[in-house]
N, C-alpha and C positions, 0 to 999 in steps of 0.2 A: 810658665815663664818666670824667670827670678825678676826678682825687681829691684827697682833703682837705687834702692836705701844697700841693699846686699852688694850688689856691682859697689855701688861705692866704697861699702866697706870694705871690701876683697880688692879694690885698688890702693886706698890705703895700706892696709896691711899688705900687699904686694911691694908698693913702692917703700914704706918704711925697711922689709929684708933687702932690696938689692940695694935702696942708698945709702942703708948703714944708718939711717935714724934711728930714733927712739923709738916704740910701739906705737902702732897708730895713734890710740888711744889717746896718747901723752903728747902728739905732735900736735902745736899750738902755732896756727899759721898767724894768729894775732903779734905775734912776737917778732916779726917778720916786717922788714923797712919794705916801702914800695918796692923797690930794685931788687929787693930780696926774691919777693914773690913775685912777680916779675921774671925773674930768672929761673926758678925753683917752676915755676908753671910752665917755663918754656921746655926743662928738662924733662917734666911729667910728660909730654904734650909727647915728646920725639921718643922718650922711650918705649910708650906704650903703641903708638904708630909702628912703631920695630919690634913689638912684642904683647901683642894682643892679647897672647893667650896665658900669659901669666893674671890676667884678672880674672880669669877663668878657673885658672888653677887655684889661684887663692880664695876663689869663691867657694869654690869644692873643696877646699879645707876648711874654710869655715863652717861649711855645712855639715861635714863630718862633725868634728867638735862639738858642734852645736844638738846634733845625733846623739852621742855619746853622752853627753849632760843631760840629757834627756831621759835616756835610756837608764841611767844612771838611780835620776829623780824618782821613777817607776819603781824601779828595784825598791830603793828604800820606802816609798808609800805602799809597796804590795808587804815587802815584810814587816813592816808597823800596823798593817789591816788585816794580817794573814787570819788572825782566828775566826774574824769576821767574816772573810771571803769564804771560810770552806767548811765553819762548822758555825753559823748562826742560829741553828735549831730551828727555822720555819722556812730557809728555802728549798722547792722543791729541788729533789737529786734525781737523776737516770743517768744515761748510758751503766756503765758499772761501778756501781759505788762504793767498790776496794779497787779501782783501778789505778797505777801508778802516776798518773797525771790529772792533774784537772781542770778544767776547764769553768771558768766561769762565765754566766753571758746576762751583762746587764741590759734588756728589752723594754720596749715598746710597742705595746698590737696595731697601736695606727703609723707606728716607720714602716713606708718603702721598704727601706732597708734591711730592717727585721725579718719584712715578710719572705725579703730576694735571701739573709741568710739561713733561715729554717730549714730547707732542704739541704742546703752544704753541711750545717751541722748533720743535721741528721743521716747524711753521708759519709763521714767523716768518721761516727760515733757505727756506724756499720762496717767498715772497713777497718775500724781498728777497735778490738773489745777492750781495748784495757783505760779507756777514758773514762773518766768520771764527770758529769755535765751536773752543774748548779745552775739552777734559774733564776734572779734576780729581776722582780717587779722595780721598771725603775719607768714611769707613766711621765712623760715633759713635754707630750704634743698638747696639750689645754685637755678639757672637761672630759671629751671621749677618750680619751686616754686612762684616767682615772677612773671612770666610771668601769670599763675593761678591766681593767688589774683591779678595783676592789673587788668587782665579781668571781675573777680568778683564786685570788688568795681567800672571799668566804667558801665557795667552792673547795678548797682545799682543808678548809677548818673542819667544815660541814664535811664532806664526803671521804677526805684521805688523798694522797700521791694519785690514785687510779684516779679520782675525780680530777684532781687538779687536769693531770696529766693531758686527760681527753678535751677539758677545756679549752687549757691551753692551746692546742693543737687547733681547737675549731675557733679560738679567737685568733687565730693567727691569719685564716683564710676567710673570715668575715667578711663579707661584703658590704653587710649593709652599717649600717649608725648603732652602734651600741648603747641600746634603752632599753629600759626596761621590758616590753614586748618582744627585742630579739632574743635579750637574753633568758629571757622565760622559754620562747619556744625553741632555744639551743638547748637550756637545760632539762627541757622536757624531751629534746631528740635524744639525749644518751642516756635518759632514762634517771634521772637526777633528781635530787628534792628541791625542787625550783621554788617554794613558798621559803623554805628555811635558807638555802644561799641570799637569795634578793633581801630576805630579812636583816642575815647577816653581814652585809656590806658596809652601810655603815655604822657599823662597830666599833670600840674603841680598839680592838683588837687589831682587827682590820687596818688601821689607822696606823697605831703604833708599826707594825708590818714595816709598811712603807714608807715613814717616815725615818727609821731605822736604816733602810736602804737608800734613802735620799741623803742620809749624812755621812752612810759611808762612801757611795759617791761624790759627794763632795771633796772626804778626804781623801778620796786618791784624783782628787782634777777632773772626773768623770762630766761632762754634759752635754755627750751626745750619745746617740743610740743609732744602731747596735754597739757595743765597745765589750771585748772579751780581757777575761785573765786569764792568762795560758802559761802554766810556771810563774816567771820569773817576768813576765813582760804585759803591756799594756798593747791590746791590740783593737786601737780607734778606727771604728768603720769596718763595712764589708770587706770577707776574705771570704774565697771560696775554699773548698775543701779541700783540694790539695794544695795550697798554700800553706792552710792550717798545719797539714799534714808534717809538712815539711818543718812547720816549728813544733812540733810536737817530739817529729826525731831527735832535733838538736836540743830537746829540753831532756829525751831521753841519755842521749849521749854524755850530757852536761854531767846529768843523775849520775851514772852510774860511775 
């Protein structure tokens, strides 16, 4: 539902184009005797009674606009972080990693959300080989969150991409409280050096990791999870996989 503050504005800027005022903005009803406004309310009142849908229309121009600057802001934050986002030297990479596009997905093991878009990706990354998927440890639901992704990323220290990879995978469908006894006997189910990961968690290493991806999160606005980089765009929340797909095309098309 749009709300009141928007309708309002989009009546303004509605009524300042058909009366020939100034821009909303700059319209100062202070400046206006009683009789003025008075009168000027009585016009607002009948026009829009006669034409409802122009506050509509102008709503959806503002939100357009509002779109655009948006989309705009993205642009310029993904290419001021671009070397970060796709060659930072410690996050993990799959789908194919000379494929023409890429994909970034900054996660959390304990989001909903995460967990509902895991299969899409990995949908997405099946139906089209020429994607490149980066994973970005970005942990913001409190303690079990952290404790998850530092285990992830010593896992990866300690064991390489293959370890990370399976980790990942099985923290993603965790059921139960990530502690130190799940993750010992997860890391002991794939056959993992569970004394030396758990050792290595908290790490300075470790540490530096993710706090490294907390600030590039920061500097592109990021703070919520799931949220992907795909080209050229910032894409906050769940999408399923043919969604993605679809902007993957137009990121192709853009390309070439």
């Amino acid at each position: 539902m749009r709300s009141l503050s928007r309708l309002a504005t989009g009546a303004a800027t509605a009524l300042a184009l058909v009366l020939g005022t100034a821009p909303a903005q700059a319209f100062d009803p202070a400046a206006m005797s009683d009789a003025e406004r008075a009168a000027f309310g009585a016009q607002v009142r009948a026009y829009l009674m006669e034409n409802p849908k122009v506050i509509l229309d102008a709503v959806n121009l503002l939100e357009q606009q509002q779109a655009a600057a948006e989309a705009s802001r993205d642009e310029d934050m993904i290419a001021a972080n671009l070397e970060a986002l796709h060659n930072d030297g410690y996050s993990w990479v799959g789908g194919n990693p000379d494929g023409d596009i890429t994909l970034v997905e900054f996660m959390d093991y304990r989001c909903g959300y995460c967990r509902k878009a895991a299969p899409e990706v990995a949908k997405l990354l099946q139906a089209d080989g020429n994607i490149r998927l980066i994973v970005k440890e970005f942990p913001i639901l409190g303690e079990a969150s952290v404790y998850a992704s530092r285990f992830a990323v010593a896992a990866k220290q300690v064991g390489g991409d293959d370890a990370y990879k399976q980790v990942h995978e099985a923290l993603i469908e965790l059921g139960a409280e990530p502690n130190e006894v799940t993750l010992r006997r997860l890391a002991e189910g794939l056959s993992l050096d569970a004394d030396t990961i758990l050792a290595t968690m908290d790490s300075d290493a470790v540490t530096q990791e993710l706090m490294q991806t907390r600030a590039l999160a920061q500097n592109l606005a990021i703070s919520g999870t799931p949220t992907f980089v795909l080209g050229d765009q910032l894409l906050r929340g769940y999408l399923p996989a043919d969604q993605m797909k679809i902007i993957v095309d137009a990121q192709r098309e853009e390309n070439s």
